[in-house]
N, C-alpha and C positions, 0 to 999 in steps of 0.2 A: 504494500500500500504506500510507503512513503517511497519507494524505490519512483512510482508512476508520479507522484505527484512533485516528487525534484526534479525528474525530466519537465514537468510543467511548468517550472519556473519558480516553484515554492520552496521556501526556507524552512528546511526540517531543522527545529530548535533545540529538542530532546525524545530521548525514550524511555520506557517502561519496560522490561522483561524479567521474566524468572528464568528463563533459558540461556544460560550463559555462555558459547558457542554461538549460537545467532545474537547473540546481543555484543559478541565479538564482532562477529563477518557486519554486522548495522555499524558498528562505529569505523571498521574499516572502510565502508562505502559513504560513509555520513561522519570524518574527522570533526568535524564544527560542532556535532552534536553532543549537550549535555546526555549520559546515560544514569541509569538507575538499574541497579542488578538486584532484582528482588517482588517480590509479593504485593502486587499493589494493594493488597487488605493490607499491609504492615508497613506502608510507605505514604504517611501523611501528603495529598498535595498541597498543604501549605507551606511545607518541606521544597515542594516542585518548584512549587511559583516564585519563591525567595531565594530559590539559587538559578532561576530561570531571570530572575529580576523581575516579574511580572506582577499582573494585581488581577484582582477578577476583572474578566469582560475586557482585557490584553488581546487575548488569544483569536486570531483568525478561523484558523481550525482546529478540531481532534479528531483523530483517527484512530479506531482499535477493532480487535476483531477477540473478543474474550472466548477462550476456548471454550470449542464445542462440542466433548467427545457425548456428550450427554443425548442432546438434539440427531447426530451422525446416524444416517442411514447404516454407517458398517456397524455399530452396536446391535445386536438381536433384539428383536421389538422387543421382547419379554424381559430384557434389563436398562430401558428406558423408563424411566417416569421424573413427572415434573418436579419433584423434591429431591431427586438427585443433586447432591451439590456443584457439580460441573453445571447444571442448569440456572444455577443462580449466580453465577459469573457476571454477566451483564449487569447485575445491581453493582456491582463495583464502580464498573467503567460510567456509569450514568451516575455515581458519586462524583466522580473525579470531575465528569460535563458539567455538573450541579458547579463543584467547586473554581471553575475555570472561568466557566460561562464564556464559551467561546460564540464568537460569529455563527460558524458554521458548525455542525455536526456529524460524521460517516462513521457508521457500525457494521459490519461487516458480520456475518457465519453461514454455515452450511442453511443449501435451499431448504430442509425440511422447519429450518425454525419456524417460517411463515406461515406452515398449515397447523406445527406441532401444537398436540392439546387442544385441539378446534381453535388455534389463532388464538389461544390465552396470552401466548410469551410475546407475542408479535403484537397484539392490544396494548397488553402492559406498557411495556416498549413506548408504544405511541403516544399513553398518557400518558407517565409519565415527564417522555420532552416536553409535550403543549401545557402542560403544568409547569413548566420552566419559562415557557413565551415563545418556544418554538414554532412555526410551520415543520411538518413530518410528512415527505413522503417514503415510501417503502415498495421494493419490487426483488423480484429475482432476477438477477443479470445470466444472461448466457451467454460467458466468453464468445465463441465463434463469430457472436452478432457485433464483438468489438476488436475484431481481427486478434485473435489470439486463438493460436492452432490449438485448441484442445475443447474436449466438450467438459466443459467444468462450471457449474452455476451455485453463485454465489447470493445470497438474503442480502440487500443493503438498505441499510437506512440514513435519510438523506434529511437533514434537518436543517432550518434559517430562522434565525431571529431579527435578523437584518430587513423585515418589511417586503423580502421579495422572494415569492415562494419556491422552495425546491422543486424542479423541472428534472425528469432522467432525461440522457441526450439519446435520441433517434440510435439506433441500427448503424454500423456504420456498411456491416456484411452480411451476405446472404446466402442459401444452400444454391441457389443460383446467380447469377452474374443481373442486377435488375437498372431497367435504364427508364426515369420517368420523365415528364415535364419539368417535375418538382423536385427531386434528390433522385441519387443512384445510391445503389452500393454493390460493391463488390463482391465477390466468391469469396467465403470462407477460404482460409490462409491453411492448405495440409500440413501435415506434418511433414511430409519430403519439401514440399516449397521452404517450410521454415528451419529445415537443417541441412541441403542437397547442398550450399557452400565450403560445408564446414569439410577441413582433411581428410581423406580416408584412413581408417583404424581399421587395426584385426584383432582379434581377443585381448585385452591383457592391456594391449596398446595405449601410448599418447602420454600428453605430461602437463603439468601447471602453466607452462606456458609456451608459444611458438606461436609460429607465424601464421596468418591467412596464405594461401596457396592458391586460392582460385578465385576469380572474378564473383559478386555477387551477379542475382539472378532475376530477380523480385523487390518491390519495394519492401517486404518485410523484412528481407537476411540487411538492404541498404540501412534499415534505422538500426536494425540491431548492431551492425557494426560502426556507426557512424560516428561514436566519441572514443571507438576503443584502438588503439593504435595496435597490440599486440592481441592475441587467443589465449582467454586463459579459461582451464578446469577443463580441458578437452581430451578426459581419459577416462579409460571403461575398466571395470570392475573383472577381474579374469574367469571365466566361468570353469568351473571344474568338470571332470571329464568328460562324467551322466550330462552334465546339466549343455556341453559345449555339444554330445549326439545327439542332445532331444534339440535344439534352436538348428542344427547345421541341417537336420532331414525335414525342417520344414519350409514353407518357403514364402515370400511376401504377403501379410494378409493371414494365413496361418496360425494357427494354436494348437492347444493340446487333444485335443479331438481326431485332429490330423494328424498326430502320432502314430506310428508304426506299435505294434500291441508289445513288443520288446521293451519298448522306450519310455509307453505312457505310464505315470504314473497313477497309483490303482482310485485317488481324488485328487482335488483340486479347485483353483476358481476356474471359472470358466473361460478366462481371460489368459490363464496360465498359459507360460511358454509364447506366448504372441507376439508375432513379428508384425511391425507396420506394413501396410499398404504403401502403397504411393500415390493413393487419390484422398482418402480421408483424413480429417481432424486426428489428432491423437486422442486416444482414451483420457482420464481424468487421470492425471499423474499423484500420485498419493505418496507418503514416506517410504513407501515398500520398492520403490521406483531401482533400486540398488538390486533386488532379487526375481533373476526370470521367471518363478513361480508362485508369482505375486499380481502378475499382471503380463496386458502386454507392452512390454518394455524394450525391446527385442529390436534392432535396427535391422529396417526393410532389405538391406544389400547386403550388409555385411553380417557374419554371424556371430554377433553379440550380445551385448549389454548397450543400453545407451549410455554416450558419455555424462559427466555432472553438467557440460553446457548444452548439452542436446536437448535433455530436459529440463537444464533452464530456460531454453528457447522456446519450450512448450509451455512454459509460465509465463513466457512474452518477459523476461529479465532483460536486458542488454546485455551485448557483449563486456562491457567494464562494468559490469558488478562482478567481485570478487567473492567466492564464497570459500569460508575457512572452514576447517577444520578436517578430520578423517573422511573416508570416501562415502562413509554409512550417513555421517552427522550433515556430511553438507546432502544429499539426498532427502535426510529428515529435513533439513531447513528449504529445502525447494517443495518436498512434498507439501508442506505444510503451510506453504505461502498464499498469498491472495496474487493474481496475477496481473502485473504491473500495469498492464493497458487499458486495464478496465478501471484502475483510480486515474489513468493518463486521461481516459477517455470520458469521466464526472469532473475533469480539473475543468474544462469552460463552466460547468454550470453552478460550480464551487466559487469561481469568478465571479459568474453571475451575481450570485446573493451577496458577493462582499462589496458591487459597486456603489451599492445604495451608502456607503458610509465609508469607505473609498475614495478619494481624491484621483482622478485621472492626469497623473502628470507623467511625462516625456520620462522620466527617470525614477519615476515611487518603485520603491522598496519591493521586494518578492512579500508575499505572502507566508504567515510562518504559519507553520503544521508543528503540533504537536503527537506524538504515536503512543499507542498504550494496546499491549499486546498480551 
């Protein structure tokens, strides 16, 4: 989320994490930013805002996405329910809003928040802000429709106290190519369109850092690599020996189904063993993105693993964001991410709400964002 919204021109001021790893690789990409390593139930933001320098009603925006393993489709319905403490997360982050009292408002979590419980959490949710003096709007975004090669849809909520109502922006892509009077958009971005630049790898292959080799192809590999002079995280995970027979006897578009009866393992997801296509979206990239039997993960040509930046391309990251750590953790930090083009592609409307109180000058200041994760 704050990765999209510094490409837009906004001033990431501080963060919030318990996850210390990704709250490395954020200050590696975000040096200027104050951080906070720890539990935002245990982390006073009057703490925040006094080493931030701020005061209430400072702040332009906040941004957080309070975890959702609670709400997540992958939990078995029968160990969800609404008094789960993972479900009361959000009262957190809607402390911290209370105490900031920013301009703007984005909350992020998985699509099922929206319906879960007959729409109690997603109600809440909404009084809650408009009891603050918010406008609240709320949707599910479907990456594809904001050019971001993956089918991955995310719950946002979109909130302005600034007198001028939160608006989602239009589509920008479509399962087809569509051409109006009034707007176009474009073909959904595949998964080969958004990684066919990158070097070719073989099992095992690639390193932290090297060069581009090949012309881009597409305007999406052109933005991806357009602030990054070098490649970096362009290395795959080496499969062991079972796991290199079951991806090498299958072939584009393929899974475990398509297994030879030697080979298949006796369960599985259904997605297990899967190699891309070269016409479709990627599947929804998850933490598990690091193990071929986990999903399909699987690169369409070659017989792999995908590399850490192939499936950062799949999160729509740029090429110069840096991710630290081991080959599993930085996987958990891509899995686990909001994909950057879809807060690149709410920063006009984020705009929007902050002109009302906004000075329009030749040279005004970026906008600061605040993250709480």
């Amino acid at each position: 989320m704050s990765w999209g919204l510094h490409k837009a021109g906004f001033n990431v001021v501080g963060a919030i994490d318990a996850w210390s790893i990704a709250l490395k690789t954020f200050k590696h990409n975000h040096p200027n930013s104050l951080i906070f390593n720890g539990d935002i139930r245990k982390i006073s933001p009057d703490i925040v805002m006094d080493q931030l320098h701020m005061k209430r009603g400072d702040l332009d925006v906040i941004i957080g996405g309070p975890p959702c393993q609670g709400f997540s489709k992958n939990v078995v319905a029968a160990n969800r329910f609404l008094g789960d403490e993972r479900n009361q997360l959000f009262n957190e982050y809607l402390h911290y809003v209370e105490a900031f009292f920013p301009k703007v408002v984005v909350m992020e979590n998985v699509a099922e928040l929206y319906n879960a419980y007959d729409g109690v959490v997603r109600t809440e949710i909404v009084a809650r802000l408009e009891q603050m003096g918010y406008q609240v709007a709320v949707k599910v975004m479907f990456a594809p429709e904001y050019g971001v090669p993956q089918r991955r849809r995310r719950c946002i909520f979109l909130a302005s106290r600034t007198g001028i109502p939160p608006v989602f922006p239009a589509p920008t892509h479509s399962e087809v190519s569509v051409k109006t009077l009034f707007e176009d958009a474009e073909p959904y971005v595949s998964a080969w369109n958004a990684i066919s630049d990158l070097p070719v790898l073989q099992n095992g292959e690639g390193a932290e850092q090297m060069a581009y080799d090949t012309p881009t192809t597409n305007a999406f590999q052109t933005f991806m690599r357009r602030d990054s002079p070098v490649l970096a995280n362009h290395k795959t995970r080496e499969l062991k020996d079972t796991q290199m027979q079951r991806v090498t006897a299958l072939k584009a578009g393929q899974g475990i189904k398509d297994l030879p009866d030697h080979l298949r393992p006796k369960g599985g997801y259904s997605g297990a063993y899967g190699r891309l296509d070269f016409t479709g979206v990627a599947p929804t990239i998850t933490r598990w993105v690091f193990h071929p039997g986990s999903g399909r993960y699987c690169h369409p040509r070659e017989a792999r693993l995908l590399t850490t930046r192939e499936a950062a391309r799949f999160q729509s990251f740029t090429d110069d964001f840096h991710f630290l750590g081991t080959f599993i953790e930085k996987a958990h930090q891509i899995g686990n991410a909001v994909p950057a083009l879809l807060m690149y592609a709410l920063a006009p409307a984020i705009k929007k709400c902050l002109r009302e109180i906004k000075l329009e000058a030749a040279e005004s200041p970026p906008q600061t964002a605040y993250v709480l994760s």
